[in-house]
Structure formats: C-alpha cells, structure tokens
ZAMARGU-4260 file (C-alpha; in steps of 0.2 Angstrom, whole numbers, plus 5000, padded with zeros to 4 digits):
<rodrens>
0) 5050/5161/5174 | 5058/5167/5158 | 5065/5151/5156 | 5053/5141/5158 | 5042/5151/5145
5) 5055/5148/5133 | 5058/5131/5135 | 5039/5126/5136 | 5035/5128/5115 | 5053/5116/5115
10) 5044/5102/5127 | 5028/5104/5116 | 5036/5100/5100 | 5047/5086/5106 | 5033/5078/5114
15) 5022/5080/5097 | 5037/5073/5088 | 5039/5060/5102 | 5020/5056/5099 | 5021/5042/5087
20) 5034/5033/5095 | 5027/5032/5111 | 5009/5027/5106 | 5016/5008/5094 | 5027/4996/5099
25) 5044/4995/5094 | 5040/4981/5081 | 5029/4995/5073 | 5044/5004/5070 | 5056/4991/5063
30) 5042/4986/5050 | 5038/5003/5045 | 5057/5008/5045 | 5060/4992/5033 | 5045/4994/5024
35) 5048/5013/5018 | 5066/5009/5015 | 5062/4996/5002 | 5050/5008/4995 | 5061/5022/4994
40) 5074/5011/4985 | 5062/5004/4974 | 5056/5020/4968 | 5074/5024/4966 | 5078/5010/4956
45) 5063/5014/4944 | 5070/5031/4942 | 5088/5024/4937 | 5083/5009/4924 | 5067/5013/4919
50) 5066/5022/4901 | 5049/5027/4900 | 5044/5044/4898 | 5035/5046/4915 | 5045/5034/4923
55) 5040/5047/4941 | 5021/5041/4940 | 5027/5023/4946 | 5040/5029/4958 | 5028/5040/4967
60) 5015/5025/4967 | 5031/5014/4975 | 5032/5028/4987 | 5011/5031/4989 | 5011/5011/4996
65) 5023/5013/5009 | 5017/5031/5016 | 5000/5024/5014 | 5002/5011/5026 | 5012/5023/5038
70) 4997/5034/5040 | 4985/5019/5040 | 4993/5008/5052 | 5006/5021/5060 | 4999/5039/5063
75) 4982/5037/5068 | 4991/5029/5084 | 4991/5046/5088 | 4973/5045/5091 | 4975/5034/5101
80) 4984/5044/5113 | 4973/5060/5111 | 4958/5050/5117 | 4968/5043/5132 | 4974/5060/5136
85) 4954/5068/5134 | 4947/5055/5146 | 4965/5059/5160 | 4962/5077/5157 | 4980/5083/5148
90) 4978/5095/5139 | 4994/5095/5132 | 4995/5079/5128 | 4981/5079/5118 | 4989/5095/5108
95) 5003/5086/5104 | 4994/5071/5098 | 4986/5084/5086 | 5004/5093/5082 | 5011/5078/5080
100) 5000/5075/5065 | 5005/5091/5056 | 5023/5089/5061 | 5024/5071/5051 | 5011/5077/5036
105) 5024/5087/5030 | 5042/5079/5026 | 5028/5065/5023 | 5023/5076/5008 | 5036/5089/5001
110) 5051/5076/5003 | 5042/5066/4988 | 5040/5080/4979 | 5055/5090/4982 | 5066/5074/4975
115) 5056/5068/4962 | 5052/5085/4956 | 5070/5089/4955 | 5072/5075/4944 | 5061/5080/4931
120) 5043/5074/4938 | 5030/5082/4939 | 5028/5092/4956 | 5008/5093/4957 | 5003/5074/4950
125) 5019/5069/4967 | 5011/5081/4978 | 4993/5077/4974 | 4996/5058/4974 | 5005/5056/4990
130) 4991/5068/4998 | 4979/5056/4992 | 4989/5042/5000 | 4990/5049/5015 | 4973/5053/5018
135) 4966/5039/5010 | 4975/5027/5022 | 4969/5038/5038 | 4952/5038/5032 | 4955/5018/5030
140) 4956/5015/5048 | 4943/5028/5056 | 4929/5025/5045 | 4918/5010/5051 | 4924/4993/5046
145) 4912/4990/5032 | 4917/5005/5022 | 4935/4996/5022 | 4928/4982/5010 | 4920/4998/4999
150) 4938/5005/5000 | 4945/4989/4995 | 4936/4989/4977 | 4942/5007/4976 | 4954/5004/4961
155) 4943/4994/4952 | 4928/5004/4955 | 4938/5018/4948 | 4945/5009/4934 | 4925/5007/4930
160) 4920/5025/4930 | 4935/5030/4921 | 4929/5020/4907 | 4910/5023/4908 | 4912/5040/4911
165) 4925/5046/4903 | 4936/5051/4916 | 4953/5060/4911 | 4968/5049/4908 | 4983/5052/4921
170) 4992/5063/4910 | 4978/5075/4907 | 4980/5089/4917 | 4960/5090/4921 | 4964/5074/4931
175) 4972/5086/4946 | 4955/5093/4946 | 4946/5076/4951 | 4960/5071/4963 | 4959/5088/4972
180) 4941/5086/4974 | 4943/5067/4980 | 4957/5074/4992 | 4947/5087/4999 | 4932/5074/5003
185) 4945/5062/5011 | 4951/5076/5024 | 4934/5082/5027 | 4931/5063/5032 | 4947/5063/5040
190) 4945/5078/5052 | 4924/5073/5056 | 4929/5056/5061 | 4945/5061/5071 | 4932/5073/5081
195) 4919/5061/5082 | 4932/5045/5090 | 4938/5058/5099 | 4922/5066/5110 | 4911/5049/5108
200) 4914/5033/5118 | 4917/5023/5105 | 4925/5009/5114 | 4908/5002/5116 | 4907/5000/5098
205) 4909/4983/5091 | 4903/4974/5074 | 4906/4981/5057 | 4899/4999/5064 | 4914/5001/5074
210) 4931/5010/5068 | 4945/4997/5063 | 4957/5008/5072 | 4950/5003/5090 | 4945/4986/5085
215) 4964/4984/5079 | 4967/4992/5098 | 4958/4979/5107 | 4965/4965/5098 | 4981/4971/5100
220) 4984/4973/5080 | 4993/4989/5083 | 5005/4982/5091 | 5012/4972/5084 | 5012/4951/5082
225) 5015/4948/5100 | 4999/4957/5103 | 4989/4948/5091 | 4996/4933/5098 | 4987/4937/5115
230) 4970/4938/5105 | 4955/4929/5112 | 4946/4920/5097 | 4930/4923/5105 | 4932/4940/5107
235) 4933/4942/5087 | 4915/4931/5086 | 4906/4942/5098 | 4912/4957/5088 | 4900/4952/5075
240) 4883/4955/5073 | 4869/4941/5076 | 4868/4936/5057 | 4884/4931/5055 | 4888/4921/5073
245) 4891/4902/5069 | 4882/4890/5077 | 4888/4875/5084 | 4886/4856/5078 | 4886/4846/5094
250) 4877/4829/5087 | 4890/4813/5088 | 4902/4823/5103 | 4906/4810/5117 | 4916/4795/5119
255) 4914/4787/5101 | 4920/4802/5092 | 4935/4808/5104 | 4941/4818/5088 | 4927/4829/5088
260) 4926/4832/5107 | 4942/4838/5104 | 4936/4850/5091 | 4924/4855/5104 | 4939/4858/5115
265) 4949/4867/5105 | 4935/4881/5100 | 4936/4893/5087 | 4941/4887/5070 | 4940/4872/5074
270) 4922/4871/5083 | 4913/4858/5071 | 4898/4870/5064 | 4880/4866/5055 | 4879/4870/5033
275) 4872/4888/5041 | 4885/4889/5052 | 4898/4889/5040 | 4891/4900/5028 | 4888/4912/5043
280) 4909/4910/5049 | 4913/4913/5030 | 4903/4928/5029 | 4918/4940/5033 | 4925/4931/5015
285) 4911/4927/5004 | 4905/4943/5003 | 4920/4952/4997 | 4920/4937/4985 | 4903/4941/4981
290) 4906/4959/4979 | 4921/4958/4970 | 4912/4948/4954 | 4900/4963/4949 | 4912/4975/4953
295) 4923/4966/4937 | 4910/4966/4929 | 4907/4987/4931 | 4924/4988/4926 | 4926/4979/4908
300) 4909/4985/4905 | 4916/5000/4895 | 4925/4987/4885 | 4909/4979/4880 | 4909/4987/4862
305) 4927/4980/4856 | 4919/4960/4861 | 4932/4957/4873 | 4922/4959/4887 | 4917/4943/4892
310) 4937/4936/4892 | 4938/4953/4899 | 4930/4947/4917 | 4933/4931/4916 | 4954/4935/4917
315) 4949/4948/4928 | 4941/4935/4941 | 4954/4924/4937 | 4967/4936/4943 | 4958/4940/4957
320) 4954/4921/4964 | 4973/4917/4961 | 4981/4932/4969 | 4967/4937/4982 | 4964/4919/4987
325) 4982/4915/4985 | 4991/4926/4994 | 4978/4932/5009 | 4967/4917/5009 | 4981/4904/5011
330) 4992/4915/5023 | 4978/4920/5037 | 4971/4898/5035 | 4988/4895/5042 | 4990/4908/5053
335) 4972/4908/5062 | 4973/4889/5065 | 4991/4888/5074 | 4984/4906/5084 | 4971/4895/5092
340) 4984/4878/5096 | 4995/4891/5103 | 4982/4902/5113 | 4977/4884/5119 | 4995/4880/5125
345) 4998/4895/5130 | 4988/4897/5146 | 4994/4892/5164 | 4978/4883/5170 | 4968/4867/5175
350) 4956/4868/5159 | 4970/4861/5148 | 4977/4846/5160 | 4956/4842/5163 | 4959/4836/5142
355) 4968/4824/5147 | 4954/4813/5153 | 4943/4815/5141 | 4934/4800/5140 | 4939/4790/5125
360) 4956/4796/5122 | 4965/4778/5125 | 4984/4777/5127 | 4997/4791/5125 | 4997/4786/5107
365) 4981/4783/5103 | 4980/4803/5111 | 4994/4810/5102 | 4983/4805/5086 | 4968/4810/5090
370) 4975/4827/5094 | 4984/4828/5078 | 4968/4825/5069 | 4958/4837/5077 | 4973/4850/5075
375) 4978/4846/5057 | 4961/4840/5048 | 4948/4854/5045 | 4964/4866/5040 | 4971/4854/5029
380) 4955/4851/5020 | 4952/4869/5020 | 4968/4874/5012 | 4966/4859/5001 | 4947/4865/4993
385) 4957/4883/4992 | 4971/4873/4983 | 4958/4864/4970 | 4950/4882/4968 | 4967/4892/4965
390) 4973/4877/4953 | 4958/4880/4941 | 4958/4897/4939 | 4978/4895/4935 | 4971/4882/4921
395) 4957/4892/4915 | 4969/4906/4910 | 4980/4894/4903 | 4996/4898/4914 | 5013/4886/4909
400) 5015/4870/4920 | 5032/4879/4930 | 5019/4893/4934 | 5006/4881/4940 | 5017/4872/4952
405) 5023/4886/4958 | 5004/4892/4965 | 5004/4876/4971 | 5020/4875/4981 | 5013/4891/4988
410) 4999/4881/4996 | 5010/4867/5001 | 5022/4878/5010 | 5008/4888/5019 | 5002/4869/5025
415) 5020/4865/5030 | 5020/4882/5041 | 5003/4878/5050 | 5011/4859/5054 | 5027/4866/5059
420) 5022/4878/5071 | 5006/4868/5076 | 5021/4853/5081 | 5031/4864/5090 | 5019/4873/5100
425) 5010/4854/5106 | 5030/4846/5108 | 5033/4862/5119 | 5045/4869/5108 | 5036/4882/5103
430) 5045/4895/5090 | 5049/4913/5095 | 5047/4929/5086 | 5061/4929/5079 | 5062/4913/5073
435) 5043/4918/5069 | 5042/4933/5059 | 5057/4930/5049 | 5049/4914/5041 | 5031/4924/5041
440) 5038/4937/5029 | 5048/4925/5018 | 5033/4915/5016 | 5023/4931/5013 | 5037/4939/5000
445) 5035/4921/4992 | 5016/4921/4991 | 5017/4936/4984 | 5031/4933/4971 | 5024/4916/4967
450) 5006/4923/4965 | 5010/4937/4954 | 5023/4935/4946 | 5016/4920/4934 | 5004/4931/4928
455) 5017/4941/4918 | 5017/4927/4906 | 4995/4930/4905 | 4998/4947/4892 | 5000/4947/4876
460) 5019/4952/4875 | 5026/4940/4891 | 5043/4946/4901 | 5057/4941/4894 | 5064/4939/4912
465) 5050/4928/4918 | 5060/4910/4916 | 5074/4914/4927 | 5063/4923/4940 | 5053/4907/4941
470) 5068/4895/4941 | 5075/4905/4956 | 5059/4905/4965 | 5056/4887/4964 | 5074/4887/4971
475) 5068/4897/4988 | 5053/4887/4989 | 5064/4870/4990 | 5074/4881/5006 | 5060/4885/5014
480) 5053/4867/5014 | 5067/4861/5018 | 5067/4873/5034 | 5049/4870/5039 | 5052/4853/5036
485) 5069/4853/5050 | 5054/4864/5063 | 5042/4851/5060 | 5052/4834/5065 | 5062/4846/5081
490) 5040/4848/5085 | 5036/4830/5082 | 5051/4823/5093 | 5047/4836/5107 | 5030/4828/5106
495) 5034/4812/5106 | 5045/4814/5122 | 5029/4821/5132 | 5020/4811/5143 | 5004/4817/5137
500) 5000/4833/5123 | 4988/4842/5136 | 5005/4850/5146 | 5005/4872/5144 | 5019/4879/5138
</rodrens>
C-alpha cells in the first residue's frame, strides 16, 4: 500500500508530462520541434551579430513566434483530452490535462528569461513578452472564430493607439504596466473559456460562434496534413451561417457544356456559382480585406499632422495586398483546389466510375480534356486575377523589375504546384507526404522570402544585402520549377496510360 502511495504522485506527473504527446500526432511534433529550433537559433544568431543596444527585444520576439504557436496549435490539445476525459468520467486524466498545462508553462517562460537575462536583457520586458505569447496564442484558439480576425489586426490596432494615444514606447518602463494589464485580461479569458469548453457541449457549435480549437478537431487540423487531407469540403460550407452559403449556377449544365457538368461533379471550388454566390464563398476573405483598409488607416492617422499620411496608407495597403495576398492567398488557391481532385480520387466507390458516362464526354481524349479544364480553369484564373492584383500593388510602390518577377514567379510556382499535384493525383500517381510536405514548405519559405524580402528595397535607406539575397532566390525558384515541372509530365504520362481519368486511387 505504501508503495503504491508513493508511486501514485510519480504516475500523475508522468501522465501530465505525457499529455501533450498523446493528445497530437506525431507530425505535430516534428513541426513544432523544427519550428522552435529555428527560432531558438535565430534568436541566437541576433544575439551574436546584431550590434544594437537592445538587440534582446528581437530575440525574444524570434522566441515569442515559435512559443506562440506552440500554445496555439500545441497545448490546448490538452483540452482536448480533458473534455474526452470529463464526458468518460476520469478523473485523473482530466488532472493531468490540467497539470500538464502548468508543467509546460514554465520552462515555456523562465528558460527565455533565465538565458537572455544572463546575457544582458532585460528580465521583466523577456518574461512579460513570452507570457503575452503564450497566452495570447491559447486565447487564439478558444475564443470564437470571429474574434480570430479582431486578433489578427491586433498589431496594427496597437500600432494605432500607440500613436493616437500616447502609449509608452517599449523602452519606457511604464509599458510593463500596460502589458501586465493586457496579460492579466488574456488569462482571465484563458481560464473562463477553458471552463466554459470544458462543462458545455460545445461540439454542437459550428459557424463563426464556435471555438477554432474544435473546429480545427473536426477537420482534423490538429493533426496534422493527413487529417486535413481526409476533410469533407462540404462540411466547411455547412459550418457557416446562412448569409454567407454560395449558391449554385445550374443554367447551361447537360450534354452541350460537359465541362461544366463536370464542375457540378467535382463540388466545392469548383461548383460554378451565381455574382451573389461568389461574393458570399469569398466572404471568409473579403472581409478581412475589408477590415484591414480602415484599420491602416486608424493606424497612420496619428501621422496625419507630418502630411505623410496619405503615402502613409497607401504603402501600408500596398504591403499588406503583396505579403497578405501573396503569401496566404496564393498558397491555400493551390492547395484547396488539388484537396478537392484528391478527395474526389481518393474514395473507393461507384459515384466516380458513374463519371465516366457522362453524356457528352466523347472519346478518351476528348475526356482527358474536358477533365483538365474543369480541374485547371476556374484555379488558374483565380490565381491569375490574384497575379494581376499583387503585380500592381508591386508597381504602385515602385519596386525594382528583379523584385517584381520575383512576386510573380511566386504565383507561377504556386500554379505549377496545383498542376503537379492535380496531374498526379488524376494519372494515379499520386505524391505522398513526404514527397508532399517537403515541397509545401519550400514553396512556403519561398513565398515568404520572395514576398518580403523585396520590400527591403521600399525604405528609405535599402539593404545593402538585398541584390545577392534576390539573385539567389531567383536561383531556388528556377529548382523548384524545374522540380514541379519533372512531377507534372510523371502525372501527365500516368494519365495518358489510363484508360479513362474517372479510376480511384
């Protein structure tokens, strides 16, 4: 008995440290582990060549990002598991969810501030910054999903205020006052909502109203790609509220439009929609578009007596269409549309095959390009209007012709992507995750790079590094064409060698 007293406090805490682990997939980890060890060395690498002064404010911001999306993406798994464990009745599961929590929070904060502080930072701005982190990415995900586009515009809401009304600069030391009382609001939030998702049955709860925690749950975002890959389309439509459904253009379907019938077919993105219908699919990005204007606006308009504050906004928005639209707008374009070719493919059943005899369709050949059509043209003239709209905000603020083709090969690659996987999945070759994520995050870490980095030139005193830097992106960019260009024909040929496209993998 004695024994078994003792070793019961040991069980409890391995099973809280345990908790995190066993609530995400294994993919969860590998990101997270490669993503806080790129941060880590980055803030490191600040620390050793930067010069400034307060060199420790950008390496704890390096830091902030990656524990940031740790607790946002990572910890509240935990929840997860408590709830599970509520509605099974165990206990002590449930405890070590909620130990689990503690035991994480704090390496999470004192390791930050034990290094950084030993080399000459300042201990309270570290601790109070990687607090705010952490709680602000835990509030991220339990608040509904409509406060996540008011979080979004965070920074620049605060950038606003600071300049309206005359918020304290980081170095002042009244500015621990403001964050401490931002951090104390953000744990309150923390600990209602955990309680609330926690007693409620908030599995029911779909739409904007419902947490992103358990939407990202149902749709398999926690864990990982290979559960998003299992996403229904239609599940994500029915999650939103009445205003914002799409309706459907059925005129010209049949026989004389075998294209659009296919369209039809296919659902989802590709479903050919009314004027309304579009505008009420875009919903989920026009309005963060819309948003976003007046909030620039809020946030030069304390620049407004220096008469800068008109070029002021318009740079602003400019940045914003180029790196918003860019990076996110051009990545999840390609992604969504081959997600639906490959849900399609995917599934061992007769509703495929039975699109074989769709009247109309003519020959294998005549098939094989209406399929290709329906698969390749509203995407392709999607990311083409995106394409036009990033190109003239790059002109408007006057960016150098190498900087300009470099947004645009951005585009072109994220096209190239969507072909290659699109060809592989109909030529039943379809990729895996590893050949899959590896090519994801280079294209990612090259939207990014390619997006950003020509907007060093925009400031008044450019990077003296910016030529090089640009030259050797142009030099990835022709490898990864080159590479997407090898997927695609291996697609086309497994394509070819079918006897008809309509064959699951």
């Amino acid at each position: 008995m004695d024994m078994n007293a003792s070793d019961s406090p040991r069980i409890a805490l391995g099973s809280a440290l345990l908790a995190p682990w066993r609530s995400s997939r294994r993919s969860l980890h590998w990101l997270m582990l490669f993503l806080m060890l790129g941060c880590s060395l980055g803030a490191m690498a600040i620390g050793v060549y930067s010069s400034k002064p307060h060199w420790w404010l950008a390496s704890t911001m390096v830091y902030c990002f990656s524990v940031g999306f740790a607790w946002a993406f990572w910890m509240p798994t935990m929840l997860l598991l408590a709830i599970d464990a509520r509605r099974l009745r165990l206990p002590g599961m449930q405890r070590a969810a909620a130990l689990g929590l503690w035991l994480y929070a704090l390496p999470s904060l004192l390791l930050p501030v034990l290094v950084l502080g030993a080399c000459g930072a300042d201990m309270r701005y570290v601790a109070e910054l990687v607090a705010l982190a952490m709680a602000g990415g835990m509030a991220f995900v339990l608040l509904p999903r409509w406060c996540a586009m008011v979080i979004g515009f965070a920074p620049a809401l605060g950038s606003g205020l600071h300049r309206l009304a005359h918020l304290p600069p980081w170095s002042d030391p009244r500015w621990l006052v403001w964050g401490m009382a931002a951090l104390l609001v953000l744990l309150l939030i923390d600990a209602l909502r955990w309680r609330q998702l926690l007693r409620s049955d908030a599995d029911k709860e779909l739409g904007f109203t419902s947490s992103m925690l358990l939407q990202l749950r149902r749709q398999g975002g926690t864990g990982g790609w290979n559960g998003l890959q299992q996403l229904d389309g239609g599940q994500l439509i029915r999650q939103r509220p009445d205003w914002m459904q799409p309706r459907a253009n059925l005129g010209k379907v049949g026989p004389q439009s075998p294209v659009r019938a296919l369209r039809v077919a296919l659902g989802g993105w590709y479903m050919p929609k009314t004027l309304a219908g579009h505008l009420r699919a875009t919903a989920p990005v026009l309005l963060p578009i819309l948003l976003y204007i007046p909030v620039m606006a809020f946030m030069q308009a304390g620049e407004a007596r220096h008469g800068h504050a008109v070029r002021s906004v318009l740079l602003s928005i400019g940045i914003g269409v180029v790196g918003w639209l860019g990076v996110f707008g051009g990545l999840m374009l390609a992604a969504m549309a081959a997600l639906v070719i490959h849900q399609r493919w995917k599934r061992v059943n007769a509703e495929l095959p039975l699109l074989a005899l769709l009247p109309g369709l003519g020959d294998a050949r005549a098939c094989r390009h209406a399929l290709l059509h329906a698969a390749f043209g509203a995407p392709v003239k999607a990311q083409l209007l995106l394409l036009a709209c990033v190109l003239a905000a790059a002109i408007v603020m006057h960016l150098p012709p190498l900087a300009i083709l470099l947004v645009a090969l951005a585009q072109f690659a994220a096209i190239g992507a969507m072909a290659a996987q699109v060809l592989c999945t109909l030529g039943g070759r379809q990729l895996h995750m590893g050949v899959l994520a590896p090519i994801y995050v280079v294209l990612t870490v090259l939207f990014c790079l390619s997006t950003f980095v020509p907007l060093l030139g925009t400031d008044n005193h450019p990077w003296d590094g910016l030529a090089p830097l640009e030259h050797g992106l142009l030099a990835c960019w022709v490898v990864l064409v080159a590479a997407l260009l090898w997927l695609a024909r291996r697609g086309w040929r497994g394509l070819l060698a079918r006897p008809h496209p309509f064959l699951a993998n």
